[in-house]
Backbone as numpy.savetxt, mean C-alpha at the origin, in Angstrom:
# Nx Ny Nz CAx CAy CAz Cx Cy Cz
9.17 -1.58 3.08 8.67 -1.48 1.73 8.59 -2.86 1.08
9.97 -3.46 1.33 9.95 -4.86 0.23 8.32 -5.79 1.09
8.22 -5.69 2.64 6.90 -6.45 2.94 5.85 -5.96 2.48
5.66 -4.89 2.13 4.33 -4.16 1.79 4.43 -5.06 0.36
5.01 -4.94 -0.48 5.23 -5.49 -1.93 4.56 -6.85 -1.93
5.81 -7.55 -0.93 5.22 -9.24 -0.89 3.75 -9.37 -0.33
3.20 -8.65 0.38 1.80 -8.83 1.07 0.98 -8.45 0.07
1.30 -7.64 -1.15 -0.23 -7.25 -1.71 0.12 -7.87 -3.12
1.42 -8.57 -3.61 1.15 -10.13 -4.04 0.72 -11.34 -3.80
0.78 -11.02 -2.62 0.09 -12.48 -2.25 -1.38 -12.08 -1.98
-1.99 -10.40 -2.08 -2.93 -11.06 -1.87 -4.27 -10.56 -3.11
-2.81 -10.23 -3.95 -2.96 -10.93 -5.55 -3.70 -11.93 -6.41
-2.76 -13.14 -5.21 -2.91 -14.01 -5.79 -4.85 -14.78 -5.50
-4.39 -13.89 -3.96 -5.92 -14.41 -3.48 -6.29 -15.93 -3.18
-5.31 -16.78 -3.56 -5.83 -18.02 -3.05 -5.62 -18.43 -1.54
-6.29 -19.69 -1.35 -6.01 -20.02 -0.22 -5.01 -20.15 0.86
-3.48 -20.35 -0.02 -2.77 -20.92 0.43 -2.05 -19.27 0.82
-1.89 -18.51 -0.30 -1.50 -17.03 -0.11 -1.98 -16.31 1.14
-3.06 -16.57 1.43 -4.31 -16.16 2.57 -3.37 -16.33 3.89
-3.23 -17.70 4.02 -2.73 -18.41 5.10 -0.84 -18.35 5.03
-0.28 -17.77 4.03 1.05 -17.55 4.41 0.91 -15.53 4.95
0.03 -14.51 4.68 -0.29 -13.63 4.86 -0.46 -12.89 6.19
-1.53 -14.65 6.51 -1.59 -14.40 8.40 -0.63 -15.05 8.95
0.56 -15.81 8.83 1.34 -15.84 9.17 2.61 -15.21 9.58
2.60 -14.18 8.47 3.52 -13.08 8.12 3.15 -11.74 9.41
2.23 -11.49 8.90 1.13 -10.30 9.29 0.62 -10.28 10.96
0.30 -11.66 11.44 -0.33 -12.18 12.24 -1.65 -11.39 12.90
-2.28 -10.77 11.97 -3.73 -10.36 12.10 -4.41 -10.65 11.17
-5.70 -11.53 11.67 -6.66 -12.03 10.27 -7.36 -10.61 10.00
-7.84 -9.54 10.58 -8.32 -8.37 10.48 -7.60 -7.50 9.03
-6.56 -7.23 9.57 -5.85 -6.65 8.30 -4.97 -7.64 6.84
-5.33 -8.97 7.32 -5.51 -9.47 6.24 -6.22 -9.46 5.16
-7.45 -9.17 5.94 -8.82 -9.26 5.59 -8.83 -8.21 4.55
-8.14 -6.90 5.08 -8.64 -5.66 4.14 -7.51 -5.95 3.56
-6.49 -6.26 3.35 -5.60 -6.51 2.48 -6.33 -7.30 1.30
-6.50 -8.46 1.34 -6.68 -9.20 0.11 -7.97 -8.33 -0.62
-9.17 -8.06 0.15 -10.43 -7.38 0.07 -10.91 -5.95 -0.54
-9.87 -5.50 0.01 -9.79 -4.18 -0.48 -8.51 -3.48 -0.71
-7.47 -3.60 -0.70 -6.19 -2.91 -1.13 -5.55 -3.88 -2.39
-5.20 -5.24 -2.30 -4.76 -5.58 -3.69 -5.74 -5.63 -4.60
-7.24 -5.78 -4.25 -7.90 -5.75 -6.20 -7.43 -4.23 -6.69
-6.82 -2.98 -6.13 -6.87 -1.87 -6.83 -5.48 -1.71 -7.49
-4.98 -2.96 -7.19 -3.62 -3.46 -8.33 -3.32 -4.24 -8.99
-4.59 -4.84 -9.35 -4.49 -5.95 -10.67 -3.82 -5.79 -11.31
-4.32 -4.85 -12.34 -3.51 -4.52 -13.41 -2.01 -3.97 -13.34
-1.26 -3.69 -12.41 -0.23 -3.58 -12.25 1.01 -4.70 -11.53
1.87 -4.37 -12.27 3.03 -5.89 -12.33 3.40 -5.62 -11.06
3.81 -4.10 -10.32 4.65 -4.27 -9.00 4.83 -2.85 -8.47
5.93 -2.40 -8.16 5.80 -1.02 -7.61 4.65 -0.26 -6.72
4.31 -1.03 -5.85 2.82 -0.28 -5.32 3.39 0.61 -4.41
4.09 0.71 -3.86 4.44 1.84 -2.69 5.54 3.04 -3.28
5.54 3.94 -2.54 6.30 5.29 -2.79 7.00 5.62 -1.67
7.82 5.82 -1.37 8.65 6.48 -0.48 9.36 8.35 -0.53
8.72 8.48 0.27 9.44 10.35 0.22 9.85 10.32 1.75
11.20 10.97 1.41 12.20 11.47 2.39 11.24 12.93 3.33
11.21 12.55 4.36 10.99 13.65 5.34 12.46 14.20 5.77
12.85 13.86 5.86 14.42 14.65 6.15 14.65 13.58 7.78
15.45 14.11 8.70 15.96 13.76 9.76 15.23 13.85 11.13
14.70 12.97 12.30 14.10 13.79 13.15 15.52 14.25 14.03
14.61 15.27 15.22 15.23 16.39 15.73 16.40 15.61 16.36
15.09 14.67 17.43 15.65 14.17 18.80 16.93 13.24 18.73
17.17 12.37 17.60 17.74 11.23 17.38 18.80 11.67 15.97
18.23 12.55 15.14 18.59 12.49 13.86 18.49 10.87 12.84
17.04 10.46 13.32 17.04 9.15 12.56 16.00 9.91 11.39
16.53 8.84 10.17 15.99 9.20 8.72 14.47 8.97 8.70
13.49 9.98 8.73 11.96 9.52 8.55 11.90 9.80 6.80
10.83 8.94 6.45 10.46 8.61 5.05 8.59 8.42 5.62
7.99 8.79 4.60 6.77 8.51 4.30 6.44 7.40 3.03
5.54 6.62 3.90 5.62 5.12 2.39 4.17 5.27 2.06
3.67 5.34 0.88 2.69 5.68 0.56 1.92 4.76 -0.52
1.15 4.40 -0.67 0.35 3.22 -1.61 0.54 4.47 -3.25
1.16 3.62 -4.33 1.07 4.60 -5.67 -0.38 5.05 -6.17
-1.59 3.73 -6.11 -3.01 4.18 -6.31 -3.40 5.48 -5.79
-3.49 5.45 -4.31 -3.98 5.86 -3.68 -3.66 7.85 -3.59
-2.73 7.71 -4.17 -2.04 8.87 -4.17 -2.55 9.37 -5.43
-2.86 8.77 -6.93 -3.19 9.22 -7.87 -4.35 9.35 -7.87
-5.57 8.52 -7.14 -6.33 8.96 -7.08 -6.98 10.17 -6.58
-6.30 10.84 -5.46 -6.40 11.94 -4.81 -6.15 12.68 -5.77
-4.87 12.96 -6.67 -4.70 13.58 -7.40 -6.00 14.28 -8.52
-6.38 13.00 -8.86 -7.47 13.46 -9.92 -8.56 13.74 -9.52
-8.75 13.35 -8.07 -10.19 13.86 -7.11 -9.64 15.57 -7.15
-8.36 15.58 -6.74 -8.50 17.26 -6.43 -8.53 18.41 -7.86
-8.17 17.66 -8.95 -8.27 17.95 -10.10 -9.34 18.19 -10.62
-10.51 17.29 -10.28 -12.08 17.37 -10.86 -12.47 18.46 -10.04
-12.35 18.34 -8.54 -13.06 19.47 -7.89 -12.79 20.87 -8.69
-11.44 21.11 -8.77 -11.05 22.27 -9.30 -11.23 22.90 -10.71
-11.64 21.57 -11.09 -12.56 21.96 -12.39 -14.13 21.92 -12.40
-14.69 21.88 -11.40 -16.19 21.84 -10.99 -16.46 23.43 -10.41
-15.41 24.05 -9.92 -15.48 25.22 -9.34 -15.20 26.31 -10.47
């Protein structure tokens, strides 16, 4: 979670230098790419908190803790997509 945070500040910031500590981090210029491009402009306006975490409970095999991490946008937007439909019907 805390890397997801630092990666879509930096690519926030969008400059050059952010770019190039990103692919360093990351080490794919590909998903850099959609990082700066398309996932941080849909958090400008927001100071921080972009991800969500929900508890799946335990798996079977191991009993290790699964969590689902989820972008906060991305989730509200669905929300109000399934909201309009249901008011179109």
């Amino acid at each position: 979670r805390s890397l997801a945070e630092k990666m879509v500040t930096l690519g926030k910031k969008g400059t050059l230098a952010a770019r190039r500590q990103a692919i360093a981090t990351l080490k794919q210029e590909g998903l850099v790419r959609v990082l700066f491009d398309e996932i941080a402009p849909g958090f400008e306006s927001r100071a921080g908190g972009y991800t969500r975490i929900l508890k799946l409970g335990r798996r079977m095999s191991d009993s290790s803790e699964m969590v689902l991490l989820e972008w906060i946008e991305g989730s509200e937007k669905a929300a109000d997509t399934e909201q309009v439909e249901a008011a179109a019907e």
